[in-house]
N, C-alpha and C positions, 0 to 999 in steps of 0.2 A: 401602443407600446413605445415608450421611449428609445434613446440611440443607445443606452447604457444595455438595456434588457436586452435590445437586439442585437448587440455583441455578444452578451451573454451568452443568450440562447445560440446564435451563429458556431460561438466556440464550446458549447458543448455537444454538436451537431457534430464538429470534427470530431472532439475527444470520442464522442459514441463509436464515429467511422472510423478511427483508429485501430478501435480495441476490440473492434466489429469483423476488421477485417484478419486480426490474431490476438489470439485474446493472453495473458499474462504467462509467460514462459512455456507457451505454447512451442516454441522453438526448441525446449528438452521432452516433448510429446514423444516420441522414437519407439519403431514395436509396430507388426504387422498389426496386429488389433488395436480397438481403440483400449479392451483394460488394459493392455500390456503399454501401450500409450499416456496413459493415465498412470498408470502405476511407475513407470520412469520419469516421469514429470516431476511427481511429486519425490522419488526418492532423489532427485537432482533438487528440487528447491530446498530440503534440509541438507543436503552435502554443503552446498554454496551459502546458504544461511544456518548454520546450527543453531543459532540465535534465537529462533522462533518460537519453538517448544518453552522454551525458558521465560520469556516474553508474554506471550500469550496465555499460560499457564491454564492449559485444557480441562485437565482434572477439575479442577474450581467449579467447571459449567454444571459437574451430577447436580440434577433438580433444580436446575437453575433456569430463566427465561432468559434466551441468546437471542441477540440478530450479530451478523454478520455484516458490514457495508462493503461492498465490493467481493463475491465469491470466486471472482475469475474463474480458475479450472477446478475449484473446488476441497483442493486438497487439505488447506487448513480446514474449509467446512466439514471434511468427513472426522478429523481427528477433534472437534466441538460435538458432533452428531455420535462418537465413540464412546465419550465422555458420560454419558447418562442423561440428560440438557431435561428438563420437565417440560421446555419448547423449546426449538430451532427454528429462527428466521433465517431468510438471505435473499438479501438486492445485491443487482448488478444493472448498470445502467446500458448492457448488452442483452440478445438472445442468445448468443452465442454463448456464454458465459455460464450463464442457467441452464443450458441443455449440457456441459461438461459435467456441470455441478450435480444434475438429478441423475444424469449416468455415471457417476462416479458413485454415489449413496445408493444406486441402483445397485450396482455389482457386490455391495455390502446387506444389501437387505436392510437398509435406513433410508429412513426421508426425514424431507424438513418441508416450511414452507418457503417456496421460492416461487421467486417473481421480480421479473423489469420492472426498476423505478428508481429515483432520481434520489439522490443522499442529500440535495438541498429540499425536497419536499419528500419527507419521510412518509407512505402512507398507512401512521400508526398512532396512537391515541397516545397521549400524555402519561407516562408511568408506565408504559408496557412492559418493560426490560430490565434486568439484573445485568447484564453484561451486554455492552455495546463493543464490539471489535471491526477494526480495519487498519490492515495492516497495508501499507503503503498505496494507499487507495483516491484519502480526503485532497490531498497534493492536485492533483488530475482534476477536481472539481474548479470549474470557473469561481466560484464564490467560496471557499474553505471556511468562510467564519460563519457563511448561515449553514452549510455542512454541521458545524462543531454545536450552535444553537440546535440545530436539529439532534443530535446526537444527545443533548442537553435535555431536550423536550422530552424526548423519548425513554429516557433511564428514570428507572424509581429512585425514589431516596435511599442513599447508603448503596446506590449502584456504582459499577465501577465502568467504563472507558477504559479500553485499551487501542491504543492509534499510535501507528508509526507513520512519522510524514517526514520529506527528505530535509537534510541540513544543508542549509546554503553554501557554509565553511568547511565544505568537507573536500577531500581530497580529488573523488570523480567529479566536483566543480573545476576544481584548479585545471582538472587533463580534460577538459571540453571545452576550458577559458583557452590555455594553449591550443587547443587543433583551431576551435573557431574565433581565437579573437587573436591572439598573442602573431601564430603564424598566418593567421589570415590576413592579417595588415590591419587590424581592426584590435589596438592593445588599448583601449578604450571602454572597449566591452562591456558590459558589467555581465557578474557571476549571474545577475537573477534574469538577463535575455539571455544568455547563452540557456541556463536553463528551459525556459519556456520554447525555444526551437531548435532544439540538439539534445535533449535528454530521452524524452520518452511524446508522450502525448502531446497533442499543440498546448503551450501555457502552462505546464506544468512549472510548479512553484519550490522553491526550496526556503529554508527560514531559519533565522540565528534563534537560539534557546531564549533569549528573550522576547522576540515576536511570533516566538511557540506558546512562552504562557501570555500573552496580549490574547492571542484566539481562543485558549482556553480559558478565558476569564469567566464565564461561568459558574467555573468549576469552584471550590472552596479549595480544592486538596490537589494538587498537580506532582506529580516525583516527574522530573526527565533526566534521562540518560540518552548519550550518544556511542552508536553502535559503529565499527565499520560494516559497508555493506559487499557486498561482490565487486560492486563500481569501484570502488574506492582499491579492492584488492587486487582488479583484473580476471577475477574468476569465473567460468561458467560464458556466457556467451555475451557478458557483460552491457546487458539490453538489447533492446531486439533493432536498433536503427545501425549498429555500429560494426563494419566488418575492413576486412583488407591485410594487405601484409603488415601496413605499422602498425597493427594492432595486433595483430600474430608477432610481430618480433617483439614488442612491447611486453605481453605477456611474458612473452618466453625468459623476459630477463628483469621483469618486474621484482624487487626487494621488498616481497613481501613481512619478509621477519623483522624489516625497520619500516612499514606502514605499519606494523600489530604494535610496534614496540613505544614510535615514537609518533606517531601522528595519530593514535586511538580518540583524541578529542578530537578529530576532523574527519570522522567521519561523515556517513553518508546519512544516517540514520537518525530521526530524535526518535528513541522510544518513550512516549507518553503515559503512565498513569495515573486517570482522574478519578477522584470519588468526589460522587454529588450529595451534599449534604443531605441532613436527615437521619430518620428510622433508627436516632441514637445516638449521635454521631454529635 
């Protein structure tokens, strides 16, 4: 194995133990039980994202063949599993992740098929899918562009990709530039290391909308749009690495009605959709 693969592999050894050790807004989990746990999670991840529903566009999946990349705690998988799906996939590159996910489809009396596995090595045959979805997920893969090829391999013709991955130029870059580079003494910085060790996961990546559609080349048909996200607003527990008073007072007095108004192209968010040619098209 080369020196390349074996950083590779090393940093997605962390990313696994990261999300291993709490898995995606596990932190609004709240509730003596675990459904009641489950069921505030996810009514906090659309308070803080309304965005989603709209995005993702559920209803679409009736009789449709879904995978999911990245299921975290499940909650967008049960409202795809809701939808009517003619199959439900979903990977997570946790166990942790997967056991939220089948107990969550559990307490509905729906399943899918779920299973650990890697979104650079897809383990599914060419054309399997109508609808390929991951929402803020490919970002966290060490390699995003053989993610995207794989996401590629996997969709039939005339399918559709849906993927939100972080913007570089968005607003919760600038306020992780100032804590870590600006008042660090390090105003040198760049937006994309502050990313990769102060956002979320080791490495995590952000990307201006033209080196969104570089990785989506692929695709024939690309639409992106940029979302704010909670980062960008202060809202909700604004990731799972970040706590303290300046971020409590920060909050408390954050001008959110001129980040919606006037910085909405900086946000946090590219939301992606691709269609793979074919089947008419």
């Amino acid at each position: 194995m080369n020196e390349y693969l074996k950083e590779d592999e090393s940093l997605k050894e962390r990313v696994r133990e990261f999300w291993n050790a709490k898995s995606c807004g596990e932190v609004y989990a709240e509730g003596e039980s675990q459904a009641d746990k489950l069921k505030n999670q996810a009514k906090q991840r659309y308070i803080i994202e309304p965005g989603i529903a709209d995005f993702a566009g559920f209803a679409a999946g009736r009789d449709k063949d879904i995978l999911e990349i990245g299921v975290g705690m499940g909650a967008d998988h049960l409202e795809w599993a809701k939808a009517g799906p003619k199959s439900l996939t979903g990977i997570d590159l946790t166990e942790r992740a997967i056991q939220f996910t089948k107990n969550r489809l559990a307490y509905y009396g729906l399943s899918s098929d779920l299973r650990v596995a890697d979104a650079e090595k897809l383990p599914f045959a060419d054309d399997s899918f109508d609808i390929v979805y991951a929402y803020g997920v490919l970002h966290h893969s060490p390699d995003t562009t053989k993610a995207i090829r794989e996401v590629y391999r996997v969709l039939r013709p005339g399918g559709a990709a849906k993927i939100m991955i972080y913007h570089s130029h968005a607003v919760v870059a600038y306020l992780l530039w100032l804590r870590y580079g600006l008042f660090a003494g390090r105003p040198f910085r760049s937006l994309a290391d502050v990313y990769a060790h102060h956002l979320e996961s080791p490495g995590t990546k952000g990307y201006t909308e033209s080196e969104a559609r570089a990785i989506m080349l692929p695709f024939p048909s690309i639409d992106i749009r940029i979302g704010l996200g909670p980062g960008d607003l202060l809202e909700g527990s604004v990731g799972q690495r970040h706590r303290g008073a300046l971020l409590s007072l920060a909050k408390a007095v954050w001008p959110r009605w001129f980040i919606r108004r006037a910085m909405k192209n900086h946000g946090g968010a590219l939301l992606i959709t691709a269609l793979k040619g074919g089947a008419g098209s």
